[in-house]
N, C-alpha and C positions, 0 to 999 in steps of 0.2 A: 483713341490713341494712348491717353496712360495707363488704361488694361492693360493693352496688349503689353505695354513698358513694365508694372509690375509683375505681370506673370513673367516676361523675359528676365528678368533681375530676381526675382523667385525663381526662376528653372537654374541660371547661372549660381546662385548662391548653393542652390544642391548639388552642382556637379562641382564644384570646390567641396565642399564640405566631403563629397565621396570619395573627395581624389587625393586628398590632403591629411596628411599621418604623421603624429609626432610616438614616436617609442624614446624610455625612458631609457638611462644606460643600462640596466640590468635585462631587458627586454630586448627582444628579434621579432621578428615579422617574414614565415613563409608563405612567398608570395605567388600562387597559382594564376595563370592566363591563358583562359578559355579550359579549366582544368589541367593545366600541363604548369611541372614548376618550372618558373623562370627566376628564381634565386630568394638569397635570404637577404632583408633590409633591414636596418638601423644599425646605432639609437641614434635620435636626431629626425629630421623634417625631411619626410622623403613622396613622392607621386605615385598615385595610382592610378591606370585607367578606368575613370567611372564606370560601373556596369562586365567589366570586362576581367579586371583584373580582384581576386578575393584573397584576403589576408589572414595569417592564423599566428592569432600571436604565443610567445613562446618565452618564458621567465626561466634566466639563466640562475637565479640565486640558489644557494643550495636549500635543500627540501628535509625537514625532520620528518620521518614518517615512523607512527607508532606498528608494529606487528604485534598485531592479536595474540595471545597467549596462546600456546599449539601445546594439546595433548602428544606429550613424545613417551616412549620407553627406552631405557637406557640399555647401554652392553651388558649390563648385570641385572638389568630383568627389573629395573624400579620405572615405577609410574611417574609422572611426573608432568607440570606445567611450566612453562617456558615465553616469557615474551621477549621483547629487543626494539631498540630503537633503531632506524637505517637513517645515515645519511647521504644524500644524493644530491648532482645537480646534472642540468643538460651540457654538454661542452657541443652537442652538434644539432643545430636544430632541424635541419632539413632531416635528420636520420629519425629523430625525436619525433616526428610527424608521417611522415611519408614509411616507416619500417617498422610501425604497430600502430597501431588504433588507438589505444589510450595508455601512455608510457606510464602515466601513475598508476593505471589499476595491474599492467603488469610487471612493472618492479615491486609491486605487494606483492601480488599473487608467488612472482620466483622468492621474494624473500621468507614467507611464509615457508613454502615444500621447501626450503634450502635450510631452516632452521630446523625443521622438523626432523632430516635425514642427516644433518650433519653431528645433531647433538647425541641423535642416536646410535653413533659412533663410537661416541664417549662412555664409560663409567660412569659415577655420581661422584665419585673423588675428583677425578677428573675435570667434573664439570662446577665444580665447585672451587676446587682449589686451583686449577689454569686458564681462569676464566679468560685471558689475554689473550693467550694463545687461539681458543676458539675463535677469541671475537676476529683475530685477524685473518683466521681459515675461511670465515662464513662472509667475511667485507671481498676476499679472494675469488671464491665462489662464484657469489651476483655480481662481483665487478666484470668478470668472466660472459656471463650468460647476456649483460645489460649492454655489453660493450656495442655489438651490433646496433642497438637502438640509438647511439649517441647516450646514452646515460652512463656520466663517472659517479662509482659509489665510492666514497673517501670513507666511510667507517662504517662499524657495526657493534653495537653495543647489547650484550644479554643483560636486562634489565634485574629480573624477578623470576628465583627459582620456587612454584610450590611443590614443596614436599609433602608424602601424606604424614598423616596424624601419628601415623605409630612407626615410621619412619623419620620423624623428627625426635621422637621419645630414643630413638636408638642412636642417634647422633649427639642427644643430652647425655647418654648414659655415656658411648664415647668418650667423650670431653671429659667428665667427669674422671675417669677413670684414668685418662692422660695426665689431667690436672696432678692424680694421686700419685703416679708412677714418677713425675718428675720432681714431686715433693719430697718421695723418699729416697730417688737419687741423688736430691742436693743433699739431706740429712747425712747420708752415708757418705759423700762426700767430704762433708764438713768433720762425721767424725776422725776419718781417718785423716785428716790434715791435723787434728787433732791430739790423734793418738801418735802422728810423727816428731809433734812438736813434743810430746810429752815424751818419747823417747828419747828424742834429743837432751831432753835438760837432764834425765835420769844420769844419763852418760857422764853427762857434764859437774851434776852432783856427786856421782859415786867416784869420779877420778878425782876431785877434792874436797876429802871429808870439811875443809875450814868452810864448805860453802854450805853445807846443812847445818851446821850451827850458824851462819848467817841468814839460812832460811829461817831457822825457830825463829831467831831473834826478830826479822819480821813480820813475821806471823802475830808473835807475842805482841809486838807494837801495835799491829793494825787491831787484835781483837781486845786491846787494855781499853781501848776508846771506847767501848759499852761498857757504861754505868748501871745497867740495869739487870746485868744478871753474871753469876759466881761462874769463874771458869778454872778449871782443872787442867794445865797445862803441866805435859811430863816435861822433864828439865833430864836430858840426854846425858850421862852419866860419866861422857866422855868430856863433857864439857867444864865437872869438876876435877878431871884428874891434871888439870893446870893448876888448880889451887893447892889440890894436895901434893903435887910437887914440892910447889916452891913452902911449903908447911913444912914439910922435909927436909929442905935447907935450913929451913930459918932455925 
């Protein structure tokens, strides 16, 4: 009699233990009976029929999925390598299960050809310098194609462009040569603010002569302060015909 008692208490403790599911909050549970679904459970303590009813669990969290680097050619005929982060989560599970076979290996698969065919749309300026814009054309895309399956893709990011070797040397040479063109448009800039300011005070001088003899005179002050070498400063001849004036009177 207490055989028969622990095998019964053994048989009861396995059909609890198969009927009995705890899922976590981030987690669902599609729950198939006799293969036909009969709905999605949790998170929290929920029953199953031993034997009868089978569970597939399902993580609502969002998913960082790296895409492999994809050989693309651009609108303008450059080679080039290409990878991108995708981000994604489930919002439906029963679609997530029941409307593909394995939802992560194909939101790879669409994000992959989706990167491949989108960037080869683009230029390399393009894809260099709007990279936003891409990123939110290609999150549009797989949001698009993913949507059937319950999969929401909230972003997409192009990580790493490689360029070849002698089309980076032409991008340095580029750059370069911007560098120089904006350096000599400030220069040319600056003279001519220069050469306006110096017109201005011409003006300003030649309307009154009392102000170029107060230029000498400054002049002469700032260059007396070297003690270390002989200066020959012209003394403006206008500048004595006050003395000889008043010689005149005297």
């Amino acid at each position: 009699m207490p055989i028969y008692l622990g095998v019964l208490l053994a048989f009861m403790f396995m059909l609890i233990s198969a009927s009995v599911r705890v899922l976590r909050e981030y987690e669902r549970g599609v729950v198939f009976r006799l293969g036909r679904f009969v709905g999605v459970k949790g998170p929290g303590l929920f029953l199953l029929i031993p034997f009868i009813d089978k569970m597939v669990k399902v993580s609502l969290r969002v998913v960082a999925m790296d895409v492999p680097p994809q050989d693309v050619i651009t609108r303008d005929n450059v080679s080039i390598k290409v990878n991108a982060v995708l981000y994604f989560r489930v919002v439906n599970p029963e679609g997530a299960i029941i409307s593909v076979e394995d939802f992560l290996f194909a939101t790879s698969q669409i994000a992959q050809t989706t990167l491949r065919s989108t960037v080869g749309e683009h230029e390399l300026d393009q894809l260099l310098s709007d990279r936003e814009r891409i990123n939110q054309q290609l999150a549009s895309i797989i949001d698009a194609r993913t949507d059937p399956w319950g999969v929401k893709v909230s972003a997409v990011e192009v990580k790493d462009v490689d360029l070849p070797p002698e089309m980076r040397r032409a991008l340095a040479r580029q750059a370069e040569s911007e560098r120089e063109r904006r350096a000599k448009v400030i220069h040319a800039e600056g003279e001519l603010q220069a050469s306006e300011k110096l017109a201005a005070a011409a003006r300003v001088l030649g309307a009154e002569p009392t102000a170029i003899q107060l230029r000498y005179l400054s002049t002469l002050s700032e260059i007396s302060s070297e003690q270390t070498h002989t200066i020959v400063f012209p003394l403006p001849l206008d500048m004595l015909g006050a003395f000889a004036a008043r010689e005149e009177k005297s």
